[in-house]
C-alpha positions, 0 to 999 in steps of 0.5 A: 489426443486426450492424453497428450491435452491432460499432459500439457496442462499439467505442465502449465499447472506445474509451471505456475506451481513453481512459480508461487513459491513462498517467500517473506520479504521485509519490504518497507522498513528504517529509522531508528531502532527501538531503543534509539526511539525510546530515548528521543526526549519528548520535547527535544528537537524532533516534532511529535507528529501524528497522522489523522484522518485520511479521506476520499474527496473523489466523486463518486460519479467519475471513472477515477472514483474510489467507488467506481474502481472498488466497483470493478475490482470488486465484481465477482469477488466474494463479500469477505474478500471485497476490498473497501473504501475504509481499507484504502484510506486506512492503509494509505494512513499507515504507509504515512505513519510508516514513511514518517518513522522512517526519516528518522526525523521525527517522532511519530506518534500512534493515533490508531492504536491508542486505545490499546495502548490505554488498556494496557496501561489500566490492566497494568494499575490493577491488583492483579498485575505485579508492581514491577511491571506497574506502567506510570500513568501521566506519560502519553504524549501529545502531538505538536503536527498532525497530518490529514489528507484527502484521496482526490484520483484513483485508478486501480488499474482494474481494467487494461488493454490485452494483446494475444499472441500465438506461441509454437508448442513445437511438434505437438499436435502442430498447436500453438499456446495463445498468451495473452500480454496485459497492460496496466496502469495505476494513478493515485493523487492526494493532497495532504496538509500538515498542521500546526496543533498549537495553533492550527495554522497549515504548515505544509501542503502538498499535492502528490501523485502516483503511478504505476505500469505493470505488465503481464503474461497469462496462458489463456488457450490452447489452439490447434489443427486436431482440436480446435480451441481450448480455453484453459482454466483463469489464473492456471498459469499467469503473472500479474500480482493484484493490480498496479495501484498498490504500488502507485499508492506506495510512490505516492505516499513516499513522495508526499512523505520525503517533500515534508522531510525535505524540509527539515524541521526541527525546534533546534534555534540553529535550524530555524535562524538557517531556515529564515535565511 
């Protein structure tokens, strides 16, 4: 019996092996190219626009709370893979600043890596960098739109519902494989402002929202007449990538993004005469 039990959950390890195949796919990505980019006049049609601060508004005591969910998806997970409030506010600010770039209906600006960019320019100014490769001081440019938001839902989709389900391993030992069906939903709401540096009015406000359902199947036992139950190791054989509420961040940043494009603005006369009418 032994032996036959070893073999079975090699099986399963195999199985979840083939699975985790590696692969590399480029998932979010558009708009110009980089010499398309580079050659946009800085004070032609296109906005300069830039993405500011991006806060979590949620409160603290609710079940939807940024807190109450890091809490949970936190729970048991060592302290360098513990996920934080400052990485989900600062990866919703980069999908921002990527969904902009990618309507090609702007040009976006690079807030967060600022000081880099400075260094970059100071070392080129130094005796030891070559003349020819002398970066011109003078040439950052400031941004006519910022845009701000404030995370005021969040529901990783942490905790869900599980339905067991028995499954026949044919004639071995008359047992049965006990698969669990997982049910996930994730929920995100923001809201997002868009404002007119010059003057500081609100040009554009918006409330988003993001969901996500996700299924999942994991091999949780095995059961039978001759052994009883077996629980299997967690995670030996399962599908369930992270939680739905990265994907319910993405569709929520997607849409706050396309409202603003819907738009179409620009400093063009012709687009604002159209506009007005």
């Amino acid at each position: 019996m032994r032996r036959a039990l070893t073999a079975a959950l090699c099986t399963a390890a195999l199985a979840a092996l083939a699975a985790c195949a590696n692969t590399a796919t480029v998932t979010r990505g558009g708009g110009q190219t980089i010499a398309q980019a580079r050659a946009e006049p800085a004070n032609g049609p296109k906005y300069r626009i830039a993405v500011g601060a991006i806060i979590d508004k949620t409160d603290p005591k609710a079940e939807d709370s940024l807190a109450q969910q890091l809490l949970a998806m936190n729970a048991g997970l060592p302290q360098d893979r513990q996920l934080t409030a400052a990485a989900v506010t600062e990866g919703v600010r980069d999908m921002l600043v990527t969904e902009l770039f990618d309507t090609g209906q702007f040009i976006v600006l690079d807030r967060q890596n600022l000081n880099e960019a400075m260094v970059e320019q100071e070392f080129s100014q130094a005796a030891r960098a070559g003349e020819a490769t002398r970066i011109p001081l003078g040439n950052l440019e400031g941004a006519e739109l910022l845009v701000v938001g404030a995370i005021t839902a969040f529901d990783a989709g942490a905790s869900g519902m599980a339905l067991p389900i028995p499954v026949p391993l044919g004639s071995w030992r008359n047992g049965v494989g006990i698969f669990n069906l997982s049910f996930k939903r994730g929920f995100v709401a923001m809201n997002l402002r868009v404002i007119d540096v010059a003057s500081g009015r609100i040009v554009a406000a918006e409330t988003v929202e993001g969901r996500n359902t996700r299924f999942g199947l994991n091999l949780e036992g095995l059961a039978g007449g001759h052994f009883g139950y077996v629980p299997l190791p967690k995670g030996l054989l399962g599908y369930f990538q992270n939680t739905p509420v990265e994907e319910a961040l993405q569709k929520m940043v997607t849409a706050a993004v396309a409202k603003i494009a819907e738009q179409k603005p620009s400093k063009s006369p012709t687009a604002a005469v159209s506009g007005a009418g």
